[in-house]
DSSP file (Angstrom, degrees, kcal/mol; ACC not computed):
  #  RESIDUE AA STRUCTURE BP1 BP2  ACC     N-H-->O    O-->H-N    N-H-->O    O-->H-N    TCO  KAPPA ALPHA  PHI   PSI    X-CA   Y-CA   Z-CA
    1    1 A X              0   0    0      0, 0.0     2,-0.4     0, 0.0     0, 0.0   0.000 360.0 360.0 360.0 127.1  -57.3  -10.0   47.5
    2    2 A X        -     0   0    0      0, 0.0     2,-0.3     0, 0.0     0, 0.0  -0.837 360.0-126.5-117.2 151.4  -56.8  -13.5   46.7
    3    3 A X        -     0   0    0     -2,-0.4     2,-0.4     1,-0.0     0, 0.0  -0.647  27.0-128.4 -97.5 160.0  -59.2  -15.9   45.6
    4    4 A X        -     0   0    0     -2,-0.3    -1,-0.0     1,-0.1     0, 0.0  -0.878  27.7 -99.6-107.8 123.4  -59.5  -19.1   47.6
    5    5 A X        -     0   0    0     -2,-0.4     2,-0.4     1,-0.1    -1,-0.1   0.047  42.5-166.2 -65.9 118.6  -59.3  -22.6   46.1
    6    6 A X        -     0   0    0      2,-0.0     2,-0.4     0, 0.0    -1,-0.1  -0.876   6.5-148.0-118.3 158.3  -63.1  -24.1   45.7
    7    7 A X        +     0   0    0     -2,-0.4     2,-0.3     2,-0.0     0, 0.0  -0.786  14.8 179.6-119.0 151.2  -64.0  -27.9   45.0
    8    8 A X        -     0   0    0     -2,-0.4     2,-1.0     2,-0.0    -2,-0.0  -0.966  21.8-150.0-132.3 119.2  -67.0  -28.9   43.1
    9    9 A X    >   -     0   0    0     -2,-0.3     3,-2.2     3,-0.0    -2,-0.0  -0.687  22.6-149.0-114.6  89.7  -67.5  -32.4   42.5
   10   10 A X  T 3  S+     0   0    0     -2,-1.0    -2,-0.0     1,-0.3    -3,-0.0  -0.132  81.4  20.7 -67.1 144.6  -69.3  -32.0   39.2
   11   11 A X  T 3  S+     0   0    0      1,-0.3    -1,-0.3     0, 0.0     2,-0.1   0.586  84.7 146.3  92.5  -2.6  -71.9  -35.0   38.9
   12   12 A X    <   -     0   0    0     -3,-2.2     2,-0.5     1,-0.1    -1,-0.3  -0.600  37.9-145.8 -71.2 141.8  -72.1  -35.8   42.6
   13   13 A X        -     0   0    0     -2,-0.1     2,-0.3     0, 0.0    -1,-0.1  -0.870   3.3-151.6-104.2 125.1  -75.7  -37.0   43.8
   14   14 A X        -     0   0    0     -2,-0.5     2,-0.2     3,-0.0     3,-0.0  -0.783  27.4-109.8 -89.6 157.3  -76.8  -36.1   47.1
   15   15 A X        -     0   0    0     -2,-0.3     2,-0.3     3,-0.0     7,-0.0  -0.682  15.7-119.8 -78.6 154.7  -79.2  -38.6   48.7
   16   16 A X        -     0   0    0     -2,-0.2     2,-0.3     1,-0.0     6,-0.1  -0.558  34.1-136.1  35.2 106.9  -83.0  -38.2   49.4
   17   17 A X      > -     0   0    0     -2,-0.3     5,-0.7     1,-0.1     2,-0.1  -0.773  25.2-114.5 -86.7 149.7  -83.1  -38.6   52.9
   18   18 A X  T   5S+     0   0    0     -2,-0.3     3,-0.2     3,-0.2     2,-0.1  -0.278  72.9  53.5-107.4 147.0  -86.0  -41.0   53.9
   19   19 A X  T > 5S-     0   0    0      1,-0.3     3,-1.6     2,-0.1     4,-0.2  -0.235 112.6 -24.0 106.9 150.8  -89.1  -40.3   55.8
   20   20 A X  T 3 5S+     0   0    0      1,-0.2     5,-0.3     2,-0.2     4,-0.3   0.480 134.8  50.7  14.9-102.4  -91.6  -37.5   55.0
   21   21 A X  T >>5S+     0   0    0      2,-0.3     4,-1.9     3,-0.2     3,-1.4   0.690 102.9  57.2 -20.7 -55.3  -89.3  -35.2   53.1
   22   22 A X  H X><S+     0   0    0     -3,-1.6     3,-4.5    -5,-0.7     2,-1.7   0.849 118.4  38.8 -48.3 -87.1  -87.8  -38.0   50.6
   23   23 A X  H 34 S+     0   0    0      1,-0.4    -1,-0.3     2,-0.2    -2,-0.3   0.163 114.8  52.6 -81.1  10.8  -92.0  -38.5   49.7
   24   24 A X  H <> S+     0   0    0     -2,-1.7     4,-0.8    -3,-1.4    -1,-0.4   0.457 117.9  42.6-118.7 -38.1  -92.6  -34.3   49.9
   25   25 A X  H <X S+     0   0    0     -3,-4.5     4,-2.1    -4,-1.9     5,-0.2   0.959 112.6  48.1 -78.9 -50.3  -89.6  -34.3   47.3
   26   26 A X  H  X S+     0   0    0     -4,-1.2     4,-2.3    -5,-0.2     5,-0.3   0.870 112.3  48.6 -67.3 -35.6  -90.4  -37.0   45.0
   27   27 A X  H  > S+     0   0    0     -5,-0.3     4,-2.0     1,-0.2     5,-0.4   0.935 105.3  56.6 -85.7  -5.7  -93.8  -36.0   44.6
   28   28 A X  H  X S+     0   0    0     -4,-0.8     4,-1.4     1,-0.2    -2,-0.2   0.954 112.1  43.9 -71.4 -30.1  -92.9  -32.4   43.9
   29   29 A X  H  X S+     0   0    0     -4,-2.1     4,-1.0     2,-0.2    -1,-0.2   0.709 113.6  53.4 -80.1 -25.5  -90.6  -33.7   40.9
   30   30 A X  H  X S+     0   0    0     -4,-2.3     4,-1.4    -5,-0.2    -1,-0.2   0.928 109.5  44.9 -48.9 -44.3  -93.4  -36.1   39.8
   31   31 A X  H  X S+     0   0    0     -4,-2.0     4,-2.4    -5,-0.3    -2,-0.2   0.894 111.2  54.3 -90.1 -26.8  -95.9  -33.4   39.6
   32   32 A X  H  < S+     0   0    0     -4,-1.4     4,-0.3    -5,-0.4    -1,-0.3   0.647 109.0  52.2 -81.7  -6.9  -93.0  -31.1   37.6
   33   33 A X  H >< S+     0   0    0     -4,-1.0     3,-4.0     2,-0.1     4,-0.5   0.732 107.4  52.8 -68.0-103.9  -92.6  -34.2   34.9
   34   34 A X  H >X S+     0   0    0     -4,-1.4     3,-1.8     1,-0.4     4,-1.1   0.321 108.5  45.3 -35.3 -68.1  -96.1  -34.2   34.4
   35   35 A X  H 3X S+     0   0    0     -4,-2.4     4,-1.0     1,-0.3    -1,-0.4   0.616 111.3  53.3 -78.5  -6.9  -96.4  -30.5   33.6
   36   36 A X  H <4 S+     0   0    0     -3,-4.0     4,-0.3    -4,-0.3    -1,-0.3   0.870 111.3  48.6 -70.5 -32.8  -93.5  -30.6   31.4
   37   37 A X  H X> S+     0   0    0     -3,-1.8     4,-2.9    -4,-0.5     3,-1.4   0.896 110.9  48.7 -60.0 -34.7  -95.2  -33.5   29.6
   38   38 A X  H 3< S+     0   0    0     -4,-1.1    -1,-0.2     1,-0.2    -2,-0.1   0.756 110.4  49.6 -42.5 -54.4  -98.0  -31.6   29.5
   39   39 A X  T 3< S+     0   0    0     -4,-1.0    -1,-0.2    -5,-0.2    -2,-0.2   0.349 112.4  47.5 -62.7  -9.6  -96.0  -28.7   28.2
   40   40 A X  T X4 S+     0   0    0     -3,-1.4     3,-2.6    -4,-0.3     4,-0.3   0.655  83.2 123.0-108.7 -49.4  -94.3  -30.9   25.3
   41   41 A X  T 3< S+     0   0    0     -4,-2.9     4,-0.1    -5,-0.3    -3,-0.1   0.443  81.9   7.7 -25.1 117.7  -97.9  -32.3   24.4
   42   42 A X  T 3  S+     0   0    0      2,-0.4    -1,-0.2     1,-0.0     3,-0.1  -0.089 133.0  52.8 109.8 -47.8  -98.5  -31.4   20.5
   43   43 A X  S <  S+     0   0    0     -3,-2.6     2,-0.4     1,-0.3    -2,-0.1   0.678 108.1  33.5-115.3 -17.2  -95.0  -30.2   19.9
   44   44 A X     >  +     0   0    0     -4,-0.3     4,-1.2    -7,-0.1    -2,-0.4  -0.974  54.4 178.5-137.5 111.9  -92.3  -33.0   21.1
   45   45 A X  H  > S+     0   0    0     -2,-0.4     4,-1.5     2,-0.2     5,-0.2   0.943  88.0  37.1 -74.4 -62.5  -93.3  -36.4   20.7
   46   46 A X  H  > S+     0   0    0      2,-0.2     4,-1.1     1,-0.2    -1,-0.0   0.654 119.0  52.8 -86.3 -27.9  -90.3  -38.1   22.0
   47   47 A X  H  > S+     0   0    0      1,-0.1     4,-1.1     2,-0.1    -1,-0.2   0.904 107.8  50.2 -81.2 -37.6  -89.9  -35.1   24.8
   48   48 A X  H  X S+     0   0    0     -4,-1.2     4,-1.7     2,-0.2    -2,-0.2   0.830 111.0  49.7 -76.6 -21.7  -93.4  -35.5   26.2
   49   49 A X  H  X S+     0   0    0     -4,-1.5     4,-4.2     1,-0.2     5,-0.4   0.879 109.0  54.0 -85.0 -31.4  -92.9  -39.6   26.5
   50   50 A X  H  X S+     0   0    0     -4,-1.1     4,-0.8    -5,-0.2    -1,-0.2   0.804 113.8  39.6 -80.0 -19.7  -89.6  -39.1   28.4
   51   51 A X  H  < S+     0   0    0     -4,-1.1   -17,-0.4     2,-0.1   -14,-0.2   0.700 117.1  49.5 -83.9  -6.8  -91.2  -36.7   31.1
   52   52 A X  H >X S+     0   0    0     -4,-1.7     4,-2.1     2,-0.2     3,-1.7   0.959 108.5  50.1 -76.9 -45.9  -94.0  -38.8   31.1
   53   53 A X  H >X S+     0   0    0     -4,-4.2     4,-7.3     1,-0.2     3,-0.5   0.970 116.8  48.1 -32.5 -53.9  -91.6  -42.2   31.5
   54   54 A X  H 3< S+     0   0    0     -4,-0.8     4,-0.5    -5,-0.4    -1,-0.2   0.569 104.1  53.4 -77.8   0.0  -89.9  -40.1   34.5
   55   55 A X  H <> S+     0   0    0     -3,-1.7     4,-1.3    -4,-0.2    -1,-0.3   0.620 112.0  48.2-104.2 -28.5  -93.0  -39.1   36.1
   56   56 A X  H <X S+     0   0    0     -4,-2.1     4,-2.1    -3,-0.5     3,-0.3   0.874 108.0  55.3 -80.0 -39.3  -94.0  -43.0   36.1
   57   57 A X  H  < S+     0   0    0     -4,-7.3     5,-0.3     1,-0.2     4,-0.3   0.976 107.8  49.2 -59.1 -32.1  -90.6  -44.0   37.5
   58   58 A X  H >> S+     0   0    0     -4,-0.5     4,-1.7    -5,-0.3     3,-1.0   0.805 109.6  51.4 -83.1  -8.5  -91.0  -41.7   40.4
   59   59 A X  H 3X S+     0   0    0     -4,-1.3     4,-2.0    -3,-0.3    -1,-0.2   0.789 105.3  54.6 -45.2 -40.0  -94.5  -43.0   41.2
   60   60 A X  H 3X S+     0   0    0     -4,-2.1     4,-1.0     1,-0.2    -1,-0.3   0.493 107.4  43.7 -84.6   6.8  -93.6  -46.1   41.3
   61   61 A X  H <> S+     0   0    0     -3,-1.0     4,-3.6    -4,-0.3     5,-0.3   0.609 118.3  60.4-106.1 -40.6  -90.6  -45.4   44.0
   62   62 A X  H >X S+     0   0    0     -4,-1.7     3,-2.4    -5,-0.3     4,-1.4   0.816 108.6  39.9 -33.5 -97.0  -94.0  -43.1   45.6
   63   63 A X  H 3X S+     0   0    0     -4,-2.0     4,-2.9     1,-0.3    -1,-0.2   0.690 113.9  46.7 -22.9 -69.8  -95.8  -45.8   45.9
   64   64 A X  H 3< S+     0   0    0     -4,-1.0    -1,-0.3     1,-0.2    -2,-0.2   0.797 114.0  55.3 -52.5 -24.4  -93.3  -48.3   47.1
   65   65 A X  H << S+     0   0    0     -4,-3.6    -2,-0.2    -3,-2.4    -1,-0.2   0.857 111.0  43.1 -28.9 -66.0  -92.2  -45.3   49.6
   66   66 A X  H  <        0   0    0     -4,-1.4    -2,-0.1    -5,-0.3    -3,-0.1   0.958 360.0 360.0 -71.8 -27.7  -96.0  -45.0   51.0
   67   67 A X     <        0   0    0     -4,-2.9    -1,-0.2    -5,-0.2    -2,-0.2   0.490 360.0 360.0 -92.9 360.0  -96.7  -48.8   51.4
């Protein structure tokens, strides 16, 4: 049995495809920053303000998204 060469292209981004789904996606990763900030609150200072940061960048792409 031989194993078969596989490619990985570590670090590749797939896109967001636009339309519904992109805004179904982004707010599911918004709402999971928030409850990691939530989850740092008290115990990581510098860990709850970077999910919180990243829960504001993707609002603001929300937002430009819905309007």
């Amino acid at each position: 049995m031989t194993m078969d060469n596989q490619y990985c292209k570590v670090g590749t981004v797939t896109p967001i495809t636009s339309g519904q789904q992109a805004v179904a996606i982004l707010e599911n990763r918004y709402r999971n920053f928030l409850k990691k900030a939530s989850d740092q609150n008290g115990t990581d200072k510098r860990l709850n303000e970077f999910f919180q940061n990243k829960a504001q960048n993707i609002k603001k792409i929300l937002e430009e998204l819905v309007h």
